[in-house]
N, C-alpha and C positions, 0 to 999 in steps of 0.2 A: 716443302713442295715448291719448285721452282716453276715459273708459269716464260714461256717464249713464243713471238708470235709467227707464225709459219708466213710466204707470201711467196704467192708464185709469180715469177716474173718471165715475160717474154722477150726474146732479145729484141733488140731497138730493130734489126734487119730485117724480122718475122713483123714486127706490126705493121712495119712502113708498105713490105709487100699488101699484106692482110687490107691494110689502108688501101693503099690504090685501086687492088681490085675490085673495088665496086659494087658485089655481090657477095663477097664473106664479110660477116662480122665481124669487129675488131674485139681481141679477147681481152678482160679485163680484168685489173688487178685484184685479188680476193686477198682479202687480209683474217686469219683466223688464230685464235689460241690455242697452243697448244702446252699438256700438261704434263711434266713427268716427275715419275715418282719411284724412289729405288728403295727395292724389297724384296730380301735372300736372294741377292747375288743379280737379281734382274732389275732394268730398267721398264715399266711402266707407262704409255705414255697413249695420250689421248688427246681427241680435237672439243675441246668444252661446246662450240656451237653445234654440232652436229651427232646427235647420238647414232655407235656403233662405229663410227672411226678410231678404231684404238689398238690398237698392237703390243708390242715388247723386246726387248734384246739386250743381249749379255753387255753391252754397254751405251752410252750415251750417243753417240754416235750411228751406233746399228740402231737405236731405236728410233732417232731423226730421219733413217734413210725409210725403214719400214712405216713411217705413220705418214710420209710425206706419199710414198707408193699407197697407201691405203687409204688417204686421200682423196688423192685423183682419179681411185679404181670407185670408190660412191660417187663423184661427183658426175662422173661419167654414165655409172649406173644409173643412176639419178636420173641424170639427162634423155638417158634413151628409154626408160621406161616411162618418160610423161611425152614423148614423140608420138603421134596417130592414136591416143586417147581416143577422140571422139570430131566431128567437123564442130563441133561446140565448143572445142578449147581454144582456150586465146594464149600466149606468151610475151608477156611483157619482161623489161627489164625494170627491176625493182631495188629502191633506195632505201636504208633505215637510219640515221646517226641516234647510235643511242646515248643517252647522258652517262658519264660517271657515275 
């Protein structure tokens, strides 16, 4: 099982706008693991922090492009379904360093 870490990165020219303006948040860098696993002919491959990101494809390649798209389609969902909750929700940005 080979394990690789996925990280999305914004061009330097998107944050610097992102920065200036004042009112949008600046996006930040997520670092996550990702798993694959090849078996009869298919590639396998999943985000270990996040259960339900996980996909597949005829090679290593297509399954980086498909887990990277599958990704950012929960994180997204994610996003907008904890959006107008309740006036009782708050949103914080939240830190973890976990140990080895």
């Amino acid at each position: 099982m080979n394990q690789f870490a996925i990280v999305i990165v914004y061009p330097e020219k998107m944050l610097e706008k992102v920065k200036n303006s004042g009112n949008i948040k600046v996006p930040m860098k997520r670092e996550f693991t990702a798993v694959y696993e090849k078996q009869d002919g298919w590639v396998s491959a999943w985000i270990e922090e996040i259960p339900g990101v996980n996909t597949q494809g005829k090679t290593m390649r297509e399954a980086r492009a498909n887990l990277k798209e599958a990704l950012n389609l929960i994180l997204e969902v994610n996003k907008s379904l904890s959006f107008g909750k309740s006036v009782n929700t708050k949103r914080e940005t939240f830190s973890l360093v976990l140990s080895a």
